[in-house]
Backbone as a printed PyTorch tensor [residue, N CA C, xyz], in Angstrom:
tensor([[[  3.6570,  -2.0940,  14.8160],
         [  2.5930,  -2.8110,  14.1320],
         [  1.2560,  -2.1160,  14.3710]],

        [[  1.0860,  -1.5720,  15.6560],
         [ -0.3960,  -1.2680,  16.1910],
         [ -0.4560,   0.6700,  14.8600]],

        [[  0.3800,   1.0570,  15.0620],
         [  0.9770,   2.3470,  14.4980],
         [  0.2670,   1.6540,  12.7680]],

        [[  0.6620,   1.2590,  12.7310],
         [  0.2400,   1.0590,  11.0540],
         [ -0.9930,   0.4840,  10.9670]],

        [[ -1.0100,  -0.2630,  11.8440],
         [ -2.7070,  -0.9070,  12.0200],
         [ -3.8100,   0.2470,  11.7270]],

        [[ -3.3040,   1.3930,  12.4340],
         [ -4.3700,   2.8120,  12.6780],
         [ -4.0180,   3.7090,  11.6930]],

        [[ -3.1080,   3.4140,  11.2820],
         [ -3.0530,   4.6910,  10.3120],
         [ -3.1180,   6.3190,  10.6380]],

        [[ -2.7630,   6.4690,  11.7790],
         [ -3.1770,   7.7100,  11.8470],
         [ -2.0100,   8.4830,  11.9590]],

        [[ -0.4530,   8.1140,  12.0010],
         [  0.4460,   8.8260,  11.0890],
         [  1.1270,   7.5440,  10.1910]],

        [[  1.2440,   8.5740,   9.2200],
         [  2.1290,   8.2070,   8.2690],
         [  2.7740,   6.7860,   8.4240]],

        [[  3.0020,   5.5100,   7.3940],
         [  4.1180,   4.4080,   7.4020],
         [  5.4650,   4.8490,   7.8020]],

        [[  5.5380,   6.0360,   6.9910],
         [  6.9820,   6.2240,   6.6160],
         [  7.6650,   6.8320,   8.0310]],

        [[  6.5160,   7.4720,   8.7690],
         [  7.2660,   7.8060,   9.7470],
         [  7.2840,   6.6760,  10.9690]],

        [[  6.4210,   5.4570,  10.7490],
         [  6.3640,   4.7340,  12.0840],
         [  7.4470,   3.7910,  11.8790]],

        [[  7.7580,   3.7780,  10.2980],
         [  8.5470,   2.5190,   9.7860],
         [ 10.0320,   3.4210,  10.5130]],

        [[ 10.1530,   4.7680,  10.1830],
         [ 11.2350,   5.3480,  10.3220],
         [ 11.7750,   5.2750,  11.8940]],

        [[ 10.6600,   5.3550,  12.3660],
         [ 11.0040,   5.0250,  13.9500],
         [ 11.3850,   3.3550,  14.0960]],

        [[ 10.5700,   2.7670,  14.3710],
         [ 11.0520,   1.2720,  14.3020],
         [ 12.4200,   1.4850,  13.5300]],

        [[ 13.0650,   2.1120,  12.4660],
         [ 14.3730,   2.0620,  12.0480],
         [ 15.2630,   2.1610,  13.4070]],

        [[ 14.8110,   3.6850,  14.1420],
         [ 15.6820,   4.4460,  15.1060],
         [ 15.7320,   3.3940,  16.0970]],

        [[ 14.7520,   2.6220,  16.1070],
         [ 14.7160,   1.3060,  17.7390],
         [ 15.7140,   0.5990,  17.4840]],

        [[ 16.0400,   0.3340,  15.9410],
         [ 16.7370,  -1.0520,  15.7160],
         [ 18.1500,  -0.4590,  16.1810]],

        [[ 18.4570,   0.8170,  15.6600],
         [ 19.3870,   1.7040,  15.5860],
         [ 19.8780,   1.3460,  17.0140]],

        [[ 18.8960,   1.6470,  17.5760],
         [ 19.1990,   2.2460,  19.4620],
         [ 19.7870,   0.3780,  19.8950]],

        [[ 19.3390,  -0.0430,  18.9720],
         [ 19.2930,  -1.7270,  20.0950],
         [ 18.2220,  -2.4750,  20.7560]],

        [[ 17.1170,  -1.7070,  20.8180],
         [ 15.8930,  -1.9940,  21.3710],
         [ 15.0230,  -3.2550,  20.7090]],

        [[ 15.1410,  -3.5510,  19.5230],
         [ 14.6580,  -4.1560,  18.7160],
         [ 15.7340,  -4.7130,  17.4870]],

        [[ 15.1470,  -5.8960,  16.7920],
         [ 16.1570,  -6.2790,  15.9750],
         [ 15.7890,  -5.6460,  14.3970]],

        [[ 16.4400,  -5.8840,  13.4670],
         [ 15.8330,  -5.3340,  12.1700],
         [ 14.9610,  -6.6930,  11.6150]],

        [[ 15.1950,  -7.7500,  11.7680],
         [ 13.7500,  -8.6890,  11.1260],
         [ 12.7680,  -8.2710,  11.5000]],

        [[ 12.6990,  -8.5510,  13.2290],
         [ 11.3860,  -8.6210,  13.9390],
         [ 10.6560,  -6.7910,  13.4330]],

        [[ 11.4900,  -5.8490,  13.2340],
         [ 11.0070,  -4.3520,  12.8500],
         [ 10.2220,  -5.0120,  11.8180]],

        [[ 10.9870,  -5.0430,  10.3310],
         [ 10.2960,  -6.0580,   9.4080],
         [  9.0330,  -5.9730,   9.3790]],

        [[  9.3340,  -7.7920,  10.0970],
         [  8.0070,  -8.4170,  10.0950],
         [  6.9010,  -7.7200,  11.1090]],

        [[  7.3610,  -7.4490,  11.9920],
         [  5.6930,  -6.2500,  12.7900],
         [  5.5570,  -5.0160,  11.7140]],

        [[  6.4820,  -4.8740,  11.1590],
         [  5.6390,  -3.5300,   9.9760],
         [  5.2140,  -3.9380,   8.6730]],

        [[  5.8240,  -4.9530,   8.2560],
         [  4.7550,  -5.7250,   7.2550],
         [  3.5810,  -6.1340,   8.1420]],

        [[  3.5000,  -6.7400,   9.2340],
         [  2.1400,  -7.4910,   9.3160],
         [  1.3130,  -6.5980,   9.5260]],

        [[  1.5990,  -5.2760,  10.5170],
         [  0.7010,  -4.3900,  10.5970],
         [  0.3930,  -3.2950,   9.4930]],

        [[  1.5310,  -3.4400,   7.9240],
         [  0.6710,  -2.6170,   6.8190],
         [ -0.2590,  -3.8590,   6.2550]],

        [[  0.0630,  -4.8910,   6.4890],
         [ -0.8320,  -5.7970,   6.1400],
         [ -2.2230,  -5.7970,   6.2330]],

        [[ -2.8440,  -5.9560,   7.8560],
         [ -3.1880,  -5.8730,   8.4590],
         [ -4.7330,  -4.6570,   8.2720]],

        [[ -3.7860,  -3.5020,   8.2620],
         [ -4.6920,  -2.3160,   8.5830],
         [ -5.2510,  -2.1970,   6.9770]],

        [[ -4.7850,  -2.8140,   5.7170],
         [ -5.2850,  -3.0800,   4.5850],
         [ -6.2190,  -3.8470,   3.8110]],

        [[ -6.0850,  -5.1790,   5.2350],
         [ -6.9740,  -6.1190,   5.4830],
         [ -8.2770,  -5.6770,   5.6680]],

        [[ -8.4620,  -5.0410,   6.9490],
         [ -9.2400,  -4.5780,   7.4590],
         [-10.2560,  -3.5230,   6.5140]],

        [[ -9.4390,  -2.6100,   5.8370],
         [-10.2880,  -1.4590,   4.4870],
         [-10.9190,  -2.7800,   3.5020]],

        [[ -9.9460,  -3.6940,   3.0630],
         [-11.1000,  -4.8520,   2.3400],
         [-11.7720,  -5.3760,   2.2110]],

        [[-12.5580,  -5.3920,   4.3660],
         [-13.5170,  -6.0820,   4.5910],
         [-14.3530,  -4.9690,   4.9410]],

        [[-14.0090,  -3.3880,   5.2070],
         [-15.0260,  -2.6860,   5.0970],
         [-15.9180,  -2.2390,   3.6120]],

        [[-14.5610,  -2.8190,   2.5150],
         [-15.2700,  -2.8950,   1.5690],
         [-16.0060,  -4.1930,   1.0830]],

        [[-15.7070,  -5.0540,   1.8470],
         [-16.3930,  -5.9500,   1.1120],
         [-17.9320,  -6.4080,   1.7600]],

        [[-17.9320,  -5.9950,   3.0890],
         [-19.2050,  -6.6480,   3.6220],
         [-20.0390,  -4.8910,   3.9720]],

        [[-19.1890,  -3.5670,   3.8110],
         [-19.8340,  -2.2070,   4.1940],
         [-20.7300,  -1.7620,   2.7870]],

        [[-19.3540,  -1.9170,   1.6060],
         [-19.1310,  -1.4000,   0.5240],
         [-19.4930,   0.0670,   0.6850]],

        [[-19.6020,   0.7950,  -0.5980],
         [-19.6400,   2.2920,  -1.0050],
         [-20.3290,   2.8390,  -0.0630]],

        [[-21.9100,   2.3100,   0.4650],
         [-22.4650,   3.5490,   1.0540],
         [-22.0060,   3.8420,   2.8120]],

        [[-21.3540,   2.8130,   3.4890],
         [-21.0110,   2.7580,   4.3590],
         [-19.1630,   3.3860,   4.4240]],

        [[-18.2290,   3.6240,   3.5680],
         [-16.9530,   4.2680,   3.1420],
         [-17.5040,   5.6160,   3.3320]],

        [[-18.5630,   5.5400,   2.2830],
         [-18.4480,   7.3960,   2.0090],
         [-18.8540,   8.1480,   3.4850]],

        [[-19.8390,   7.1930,   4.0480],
         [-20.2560,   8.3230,   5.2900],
         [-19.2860,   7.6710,   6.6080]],

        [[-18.6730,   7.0990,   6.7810],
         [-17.9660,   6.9890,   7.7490],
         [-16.2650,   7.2430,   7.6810]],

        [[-15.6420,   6.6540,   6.1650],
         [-14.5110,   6.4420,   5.4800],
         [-13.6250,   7.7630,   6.1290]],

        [[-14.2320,   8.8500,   6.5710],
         [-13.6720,  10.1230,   7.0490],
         [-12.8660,   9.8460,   8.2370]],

        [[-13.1210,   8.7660,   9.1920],
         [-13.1200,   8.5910,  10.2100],
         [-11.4230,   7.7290,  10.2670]],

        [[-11.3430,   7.1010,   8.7850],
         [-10.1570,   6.5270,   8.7300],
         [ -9.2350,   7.3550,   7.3190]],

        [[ -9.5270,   8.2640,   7.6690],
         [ -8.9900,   9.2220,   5.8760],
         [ -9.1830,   9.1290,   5.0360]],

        [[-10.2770,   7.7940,   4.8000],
         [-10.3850,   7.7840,   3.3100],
         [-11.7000,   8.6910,   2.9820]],

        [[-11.6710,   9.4090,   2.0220],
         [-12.7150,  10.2220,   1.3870],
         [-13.5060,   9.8400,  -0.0940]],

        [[-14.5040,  10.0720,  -0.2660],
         [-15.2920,  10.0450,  -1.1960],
         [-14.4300,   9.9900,  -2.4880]],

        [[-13.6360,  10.4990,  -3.1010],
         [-12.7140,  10.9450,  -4.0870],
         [-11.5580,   9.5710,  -3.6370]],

        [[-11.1180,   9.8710,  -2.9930],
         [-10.4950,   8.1900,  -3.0610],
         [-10.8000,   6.9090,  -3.3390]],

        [[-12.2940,   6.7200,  -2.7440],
         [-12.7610,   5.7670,  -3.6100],
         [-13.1200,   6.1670,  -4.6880]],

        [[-13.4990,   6.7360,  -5.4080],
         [-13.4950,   7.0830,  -7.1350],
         [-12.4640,   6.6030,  -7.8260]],

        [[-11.2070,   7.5860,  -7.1550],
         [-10.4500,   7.2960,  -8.0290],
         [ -9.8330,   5.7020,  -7.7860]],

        [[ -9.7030,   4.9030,  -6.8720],
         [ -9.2960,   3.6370,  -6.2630],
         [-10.2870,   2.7370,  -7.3280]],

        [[-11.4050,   2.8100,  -6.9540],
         [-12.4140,   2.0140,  -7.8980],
         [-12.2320,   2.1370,  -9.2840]],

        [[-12.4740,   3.5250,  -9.5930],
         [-12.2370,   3.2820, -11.2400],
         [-10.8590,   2.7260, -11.7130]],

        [[ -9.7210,   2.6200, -11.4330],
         [ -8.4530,   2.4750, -11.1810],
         [ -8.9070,   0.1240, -11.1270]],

        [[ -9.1650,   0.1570, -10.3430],
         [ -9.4870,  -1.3200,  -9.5250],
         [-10.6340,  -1.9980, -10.9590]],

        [[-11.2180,  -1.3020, -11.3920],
         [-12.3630,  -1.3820, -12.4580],
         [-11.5670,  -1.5760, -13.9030]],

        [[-11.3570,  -0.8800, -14.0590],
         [-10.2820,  -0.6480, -15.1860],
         [ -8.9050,  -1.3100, -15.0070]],

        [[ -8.1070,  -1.6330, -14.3790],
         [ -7.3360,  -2.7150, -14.5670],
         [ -7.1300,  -3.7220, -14.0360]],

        [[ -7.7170,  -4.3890, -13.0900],
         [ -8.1100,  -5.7640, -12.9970],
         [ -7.3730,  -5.5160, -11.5000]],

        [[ -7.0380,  -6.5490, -10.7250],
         [ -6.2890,  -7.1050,  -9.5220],
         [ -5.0960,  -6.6240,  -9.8020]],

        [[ -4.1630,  -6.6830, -10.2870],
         [ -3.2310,  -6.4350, -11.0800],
         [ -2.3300,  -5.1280, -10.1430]],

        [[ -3.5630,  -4.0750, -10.1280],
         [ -3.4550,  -2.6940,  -9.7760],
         [ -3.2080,  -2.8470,  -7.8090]],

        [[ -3.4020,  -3.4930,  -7.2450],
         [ -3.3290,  -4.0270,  -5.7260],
         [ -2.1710,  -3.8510,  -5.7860]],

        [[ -0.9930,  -4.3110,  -6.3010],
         [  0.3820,  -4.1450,  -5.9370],
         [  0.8900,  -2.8530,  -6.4730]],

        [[  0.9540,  -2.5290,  -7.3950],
         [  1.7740,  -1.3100,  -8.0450],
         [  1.2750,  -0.3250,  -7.6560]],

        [[ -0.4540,   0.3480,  -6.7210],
         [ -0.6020,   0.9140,  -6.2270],
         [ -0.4470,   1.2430,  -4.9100]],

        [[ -0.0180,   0.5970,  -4.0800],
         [  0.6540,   0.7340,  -2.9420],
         [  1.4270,   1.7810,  -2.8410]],

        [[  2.4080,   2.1880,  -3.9190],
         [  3.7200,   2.5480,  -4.3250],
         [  2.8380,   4.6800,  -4.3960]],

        [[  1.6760,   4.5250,  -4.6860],
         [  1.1180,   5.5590,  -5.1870],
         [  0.5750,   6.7160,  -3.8130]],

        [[  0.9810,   7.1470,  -3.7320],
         [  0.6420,   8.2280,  -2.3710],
         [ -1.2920,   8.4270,  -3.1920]],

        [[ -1.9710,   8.0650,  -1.8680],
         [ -3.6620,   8.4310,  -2.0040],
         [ -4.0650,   7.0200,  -2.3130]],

        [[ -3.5690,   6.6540,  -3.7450],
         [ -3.9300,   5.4170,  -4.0130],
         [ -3.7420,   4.1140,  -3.1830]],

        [[ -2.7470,   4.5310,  -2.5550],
         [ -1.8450,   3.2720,  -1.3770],
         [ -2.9130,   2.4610,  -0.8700]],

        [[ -4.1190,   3.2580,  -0.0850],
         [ -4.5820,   2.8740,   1.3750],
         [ -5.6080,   2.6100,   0.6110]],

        [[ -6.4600,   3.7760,  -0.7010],
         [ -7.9300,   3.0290,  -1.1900],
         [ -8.0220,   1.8410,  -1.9540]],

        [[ -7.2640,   1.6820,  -2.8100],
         [ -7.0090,   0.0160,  -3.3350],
         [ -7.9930,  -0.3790,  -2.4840]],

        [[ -7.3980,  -0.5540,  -1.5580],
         [ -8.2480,  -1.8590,  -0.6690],
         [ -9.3240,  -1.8250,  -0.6490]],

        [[-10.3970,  -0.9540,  -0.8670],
         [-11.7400,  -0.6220,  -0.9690],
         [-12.5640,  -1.2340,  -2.2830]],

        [[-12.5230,  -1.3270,  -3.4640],
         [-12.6050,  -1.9370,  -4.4720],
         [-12.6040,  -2.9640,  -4.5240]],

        [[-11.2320,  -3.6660,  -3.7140],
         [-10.6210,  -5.0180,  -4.4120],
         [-11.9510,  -5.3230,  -3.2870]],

        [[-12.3530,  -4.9850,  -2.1880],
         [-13.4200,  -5.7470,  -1.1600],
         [-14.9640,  -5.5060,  -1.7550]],

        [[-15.1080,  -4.3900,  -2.6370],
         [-15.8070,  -4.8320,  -3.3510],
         [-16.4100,  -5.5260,  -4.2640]],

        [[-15.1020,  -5.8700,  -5.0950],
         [-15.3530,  -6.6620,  -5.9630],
         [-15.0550,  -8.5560,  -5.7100]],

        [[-15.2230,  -8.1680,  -4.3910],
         [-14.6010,  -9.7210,  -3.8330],
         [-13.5240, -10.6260,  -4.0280]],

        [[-12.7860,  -9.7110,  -3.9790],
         [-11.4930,  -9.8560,  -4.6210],
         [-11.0370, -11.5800,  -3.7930]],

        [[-10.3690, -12.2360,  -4.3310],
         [-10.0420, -13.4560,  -3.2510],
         [ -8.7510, -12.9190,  -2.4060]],

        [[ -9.4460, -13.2410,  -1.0530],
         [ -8.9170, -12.6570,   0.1920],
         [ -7.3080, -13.0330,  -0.2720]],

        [[ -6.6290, -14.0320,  -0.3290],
         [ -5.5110, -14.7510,  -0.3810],
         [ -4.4990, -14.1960,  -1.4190]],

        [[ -5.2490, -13.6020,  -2.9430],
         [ -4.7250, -12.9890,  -3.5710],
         [ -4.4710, -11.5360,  -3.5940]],

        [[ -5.4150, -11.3420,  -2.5970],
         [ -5.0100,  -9.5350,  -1.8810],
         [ -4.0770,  -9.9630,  -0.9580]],

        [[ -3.8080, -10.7350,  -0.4550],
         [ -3.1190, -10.7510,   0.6620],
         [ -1.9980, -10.4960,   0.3570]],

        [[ -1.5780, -11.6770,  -0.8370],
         [ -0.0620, -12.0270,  -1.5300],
         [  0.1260, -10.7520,  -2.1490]],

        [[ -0.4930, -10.2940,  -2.6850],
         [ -0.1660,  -8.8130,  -3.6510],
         [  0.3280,  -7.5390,  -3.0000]],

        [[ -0.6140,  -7.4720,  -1.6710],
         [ -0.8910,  -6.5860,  -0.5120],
         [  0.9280,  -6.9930,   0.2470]],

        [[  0.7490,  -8.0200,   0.3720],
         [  2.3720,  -7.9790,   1.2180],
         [  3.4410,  -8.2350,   0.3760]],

        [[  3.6000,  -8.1640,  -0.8800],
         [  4.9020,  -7.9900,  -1.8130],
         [  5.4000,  -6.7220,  -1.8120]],

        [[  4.1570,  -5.7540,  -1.7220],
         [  4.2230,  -4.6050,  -1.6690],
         [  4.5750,  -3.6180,  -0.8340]],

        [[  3.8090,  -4.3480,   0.6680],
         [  4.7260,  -3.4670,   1.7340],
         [  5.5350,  -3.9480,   2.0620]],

        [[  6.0930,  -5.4090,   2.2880],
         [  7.5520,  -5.4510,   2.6770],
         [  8.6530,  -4.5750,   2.1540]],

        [[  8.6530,  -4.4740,   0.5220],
         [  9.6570,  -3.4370,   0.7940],
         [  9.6780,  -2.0080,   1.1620]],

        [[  8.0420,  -1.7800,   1.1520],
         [  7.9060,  -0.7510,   1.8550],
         [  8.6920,  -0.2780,   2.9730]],

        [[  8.3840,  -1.7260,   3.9070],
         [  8.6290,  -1.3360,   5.3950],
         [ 10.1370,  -1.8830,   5.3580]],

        [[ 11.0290,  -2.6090,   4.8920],
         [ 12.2690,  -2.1710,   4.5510],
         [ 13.0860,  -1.0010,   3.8920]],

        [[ 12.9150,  -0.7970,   3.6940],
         [ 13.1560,   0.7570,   3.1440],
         [ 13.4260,   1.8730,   4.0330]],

        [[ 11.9730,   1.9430,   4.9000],
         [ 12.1800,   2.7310,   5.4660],
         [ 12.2230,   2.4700,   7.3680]],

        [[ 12.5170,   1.3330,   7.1360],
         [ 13.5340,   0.9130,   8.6110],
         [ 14.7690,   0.8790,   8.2970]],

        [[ 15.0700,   0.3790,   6.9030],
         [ 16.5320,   0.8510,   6.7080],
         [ 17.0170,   2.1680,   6.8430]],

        [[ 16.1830,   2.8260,   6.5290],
         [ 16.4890,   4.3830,   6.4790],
         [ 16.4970,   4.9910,   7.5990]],

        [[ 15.4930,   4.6290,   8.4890],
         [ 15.6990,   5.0940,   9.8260],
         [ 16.9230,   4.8820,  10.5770]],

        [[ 17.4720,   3.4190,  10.6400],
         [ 18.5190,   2.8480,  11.4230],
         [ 19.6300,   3.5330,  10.6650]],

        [[ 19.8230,   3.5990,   9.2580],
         [ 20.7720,   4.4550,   9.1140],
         [ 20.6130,   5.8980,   9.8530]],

        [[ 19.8290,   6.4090,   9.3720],
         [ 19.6380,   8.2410,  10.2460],
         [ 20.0730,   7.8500,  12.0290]],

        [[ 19.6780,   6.9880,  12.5600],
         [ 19.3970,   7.5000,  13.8680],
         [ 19.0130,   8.1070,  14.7050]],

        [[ 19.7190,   9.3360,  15.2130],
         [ 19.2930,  10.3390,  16.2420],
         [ 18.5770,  11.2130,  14.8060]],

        [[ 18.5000,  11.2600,  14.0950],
         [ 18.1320,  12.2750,  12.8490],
         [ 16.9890,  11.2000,  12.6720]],

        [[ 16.0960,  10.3780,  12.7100],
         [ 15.0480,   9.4210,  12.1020],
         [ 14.1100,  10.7710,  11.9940]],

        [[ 13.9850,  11.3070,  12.6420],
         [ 12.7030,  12.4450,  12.5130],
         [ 12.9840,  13.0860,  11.0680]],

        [[ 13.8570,  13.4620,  10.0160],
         [ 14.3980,  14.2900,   9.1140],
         [ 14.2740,  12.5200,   7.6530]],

        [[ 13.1850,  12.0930,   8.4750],
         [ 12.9310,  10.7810,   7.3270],
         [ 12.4840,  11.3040,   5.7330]],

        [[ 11.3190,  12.5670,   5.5290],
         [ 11.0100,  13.1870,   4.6020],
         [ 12.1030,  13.7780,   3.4600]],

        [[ 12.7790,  14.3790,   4.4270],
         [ 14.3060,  14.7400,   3.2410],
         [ 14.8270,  13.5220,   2.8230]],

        [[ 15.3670,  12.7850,   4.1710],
         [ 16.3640,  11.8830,   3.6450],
         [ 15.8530,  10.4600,   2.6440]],

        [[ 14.7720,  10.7570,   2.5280],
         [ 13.6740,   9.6350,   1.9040],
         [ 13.3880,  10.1300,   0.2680]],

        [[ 13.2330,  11.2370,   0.4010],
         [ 13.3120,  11.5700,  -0.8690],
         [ 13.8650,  11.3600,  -2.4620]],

        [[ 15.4820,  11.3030,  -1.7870],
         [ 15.9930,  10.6260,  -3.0780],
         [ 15.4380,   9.4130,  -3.4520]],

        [[ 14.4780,   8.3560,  -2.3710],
         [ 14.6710,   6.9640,  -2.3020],
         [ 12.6410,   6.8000,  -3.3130]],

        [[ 12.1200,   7.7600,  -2.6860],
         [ 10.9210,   8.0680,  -3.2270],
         [ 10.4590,   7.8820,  -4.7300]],

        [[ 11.4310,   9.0550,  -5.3420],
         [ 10.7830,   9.1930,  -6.3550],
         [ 11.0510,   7.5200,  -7.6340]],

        [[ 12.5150,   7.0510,  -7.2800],
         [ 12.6810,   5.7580,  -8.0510],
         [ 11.9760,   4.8100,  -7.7060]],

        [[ 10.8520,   4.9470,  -6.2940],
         [ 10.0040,   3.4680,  -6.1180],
         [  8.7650,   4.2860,  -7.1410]],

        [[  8.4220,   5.4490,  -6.8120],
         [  6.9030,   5.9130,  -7.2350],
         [  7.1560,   5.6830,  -8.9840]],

        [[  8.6370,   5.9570,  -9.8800],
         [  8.8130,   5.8530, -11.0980],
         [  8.5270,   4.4520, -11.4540]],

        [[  8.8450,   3.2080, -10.8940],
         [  9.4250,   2.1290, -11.1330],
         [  7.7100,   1.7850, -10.6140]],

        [[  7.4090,   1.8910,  -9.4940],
         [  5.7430,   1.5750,  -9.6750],
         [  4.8460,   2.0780, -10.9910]],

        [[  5.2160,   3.4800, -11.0160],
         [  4.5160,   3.7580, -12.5470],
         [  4.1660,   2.5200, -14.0240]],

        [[  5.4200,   2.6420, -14.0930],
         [  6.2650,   1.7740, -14.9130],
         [  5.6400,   0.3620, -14.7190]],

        [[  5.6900,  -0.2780, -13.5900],
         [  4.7040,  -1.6350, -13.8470],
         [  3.1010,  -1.5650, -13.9700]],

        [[  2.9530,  -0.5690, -13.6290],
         [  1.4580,  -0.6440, -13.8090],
         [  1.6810,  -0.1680, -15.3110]],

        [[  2.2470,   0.2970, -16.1820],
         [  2.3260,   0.8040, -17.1240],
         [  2.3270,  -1.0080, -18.2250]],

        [[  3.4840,  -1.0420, -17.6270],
         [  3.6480,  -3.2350, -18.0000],
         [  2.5980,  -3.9850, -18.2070]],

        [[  2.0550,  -3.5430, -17.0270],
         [  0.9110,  -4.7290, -16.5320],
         [ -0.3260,  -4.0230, -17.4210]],

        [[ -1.1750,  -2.7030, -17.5860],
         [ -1.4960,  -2.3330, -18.4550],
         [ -1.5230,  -2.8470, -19.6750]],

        [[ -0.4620,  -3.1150, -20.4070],
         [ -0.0820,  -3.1380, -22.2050],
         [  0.0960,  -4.8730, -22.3820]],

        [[  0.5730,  -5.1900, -21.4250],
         [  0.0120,  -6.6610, -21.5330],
         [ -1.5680,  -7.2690, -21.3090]],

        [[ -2.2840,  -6.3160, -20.4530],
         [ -3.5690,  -6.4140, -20.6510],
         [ -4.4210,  -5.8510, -21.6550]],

        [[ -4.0590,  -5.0160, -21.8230],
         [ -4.5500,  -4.6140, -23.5080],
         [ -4.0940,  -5.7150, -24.5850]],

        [[ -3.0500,  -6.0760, -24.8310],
         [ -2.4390,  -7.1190, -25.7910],
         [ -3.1930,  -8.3070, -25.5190]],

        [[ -3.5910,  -8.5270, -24.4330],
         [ -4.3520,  -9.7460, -24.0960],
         [ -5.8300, -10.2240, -24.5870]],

        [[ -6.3060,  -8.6700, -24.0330],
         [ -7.7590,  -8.1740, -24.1640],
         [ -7.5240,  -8.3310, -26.1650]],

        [[ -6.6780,  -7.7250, -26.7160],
         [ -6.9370,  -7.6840, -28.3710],
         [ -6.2580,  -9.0500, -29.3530]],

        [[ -5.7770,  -9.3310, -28.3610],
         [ -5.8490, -10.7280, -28.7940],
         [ -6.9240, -11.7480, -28.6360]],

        [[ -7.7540, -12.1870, -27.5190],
         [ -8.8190, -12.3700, -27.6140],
         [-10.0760, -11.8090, -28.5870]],

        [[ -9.7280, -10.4090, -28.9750],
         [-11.0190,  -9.8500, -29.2710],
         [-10.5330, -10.3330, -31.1500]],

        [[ -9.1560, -10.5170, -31.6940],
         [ -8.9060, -11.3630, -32.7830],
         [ -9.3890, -12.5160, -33.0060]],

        [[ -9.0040, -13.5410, -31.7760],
         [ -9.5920, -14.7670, -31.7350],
         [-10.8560, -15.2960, -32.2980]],

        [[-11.9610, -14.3140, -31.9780],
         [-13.5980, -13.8460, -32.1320],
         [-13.9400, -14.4760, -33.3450]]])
C-alpha cells in the first residue's frame, strides 16, 4: 500500500510483488487486493488535492518531485477539459495519463466522492491483475513486464474503446441538446 502511495516504482511492479507474497504464503490474495487498491487509491487522492487546493502553478514547479511534469498536465487537463469526468476512469488504463487525471479533476473540483468511485473501479482491476500475475509467476514475479504484456495491450485497447463510447455518446448528447435549441 505505502509502495503505491509513493509512487516511486511502478504499480505493476509493487502489485507484482504483493502477487509473489501471496504466492510465498505471507499474505492472502484479498487483503493484497484491498492494500493495493487502497493505496492506488490513495496516492491519487492525494494528486487531487494538490490539484485542487495547489492547482497549476504549484504542479508545474514542484510536480517534478512526484513525476508529474509540465506536459502531463497539458495533456491530462486538456483531456479532463474536453471530456468531462467521464475521462477519470478510462484513463487510468493509459500509461502517462494514469497518474495526471488526477490533477484536473482537483482542479476543476471535481466531487471528491465521484473521483473516488471512478478512481477505484479502475484500479481494482488494476491491482488484480497484476497480483494475479505475480502469484501465478512466483519465483519469476520480477519477469512481470514480459509476462504482462500479452495482458496489457487488451486492457489499454478496451480502455481506448470506452473512452471512445463515452466520447460519441457525449457528442450525441451535446447535438442533441444543441437540436433542442
Amino acid at each position: 500500500m505505502i509502495g503505491l502511495m509513493i509512487e516511486i516504482i511502478p504499480s505493476e511492479i509493487v502489485l507484482a510483488y504483493g502477487g509473489y507474497l501471496v504466492y510465498q504464503g505471507h499474505i492472502n490474495f484479498i487483503g493484497a487486493v484491498l492494500f493495493g487498491t487502497v493505496g492506488g487509491v490513495l496516492a491519487q487522492l492525494f494528486i487531487y488535492w494538490i490539484g485542487r487546493y495547489g492547482g497549476r502553478p504549484i504542479l508545474e514547479r514542484y510536480g517534478k518531485y512526484i513525476f508529474i511534469h509540465k506536459k502531463h498536465i497539458d495533456v491530462a487537463e486538456s483531456w479532463f477539459l474536453k471530456y468531462g469526468t467521464g475521462v477519470i476512469f478510462s484513463a487510468r488504463f493509459i500509461p502517462v495519463a494514469r497518474h495526471a487525471i488526477s490533477i484536473p479533476a482537483g482542479m476543476a473540483k471535481m466531487k471528491v466522492g465521484k473521483f473516488l468511485l471512478l478512481t477505484t473501479l479502475a484500479v481494482l482491476p488494476w491491482s488484480i491483475l497484476f497480483i494475479a500475475l505475480g502469484r501465478v509467476l512466483g519465483e519469476q514475479w520480477e519477469n512481470i513486464d514480459e509476462k504482462a504484456a500479452p495482458y496489457i495491450m487488451p486492457i489499454l485497447l478496451s480502455a481506448v474503446a470506452l473512452l471512445i463510447v463515452y466520447f460519441l455518446i457525449k457528442w450525441m448528447i451535446s447535438g442533441k441538446k444543441k437540436g433542442d435549441a
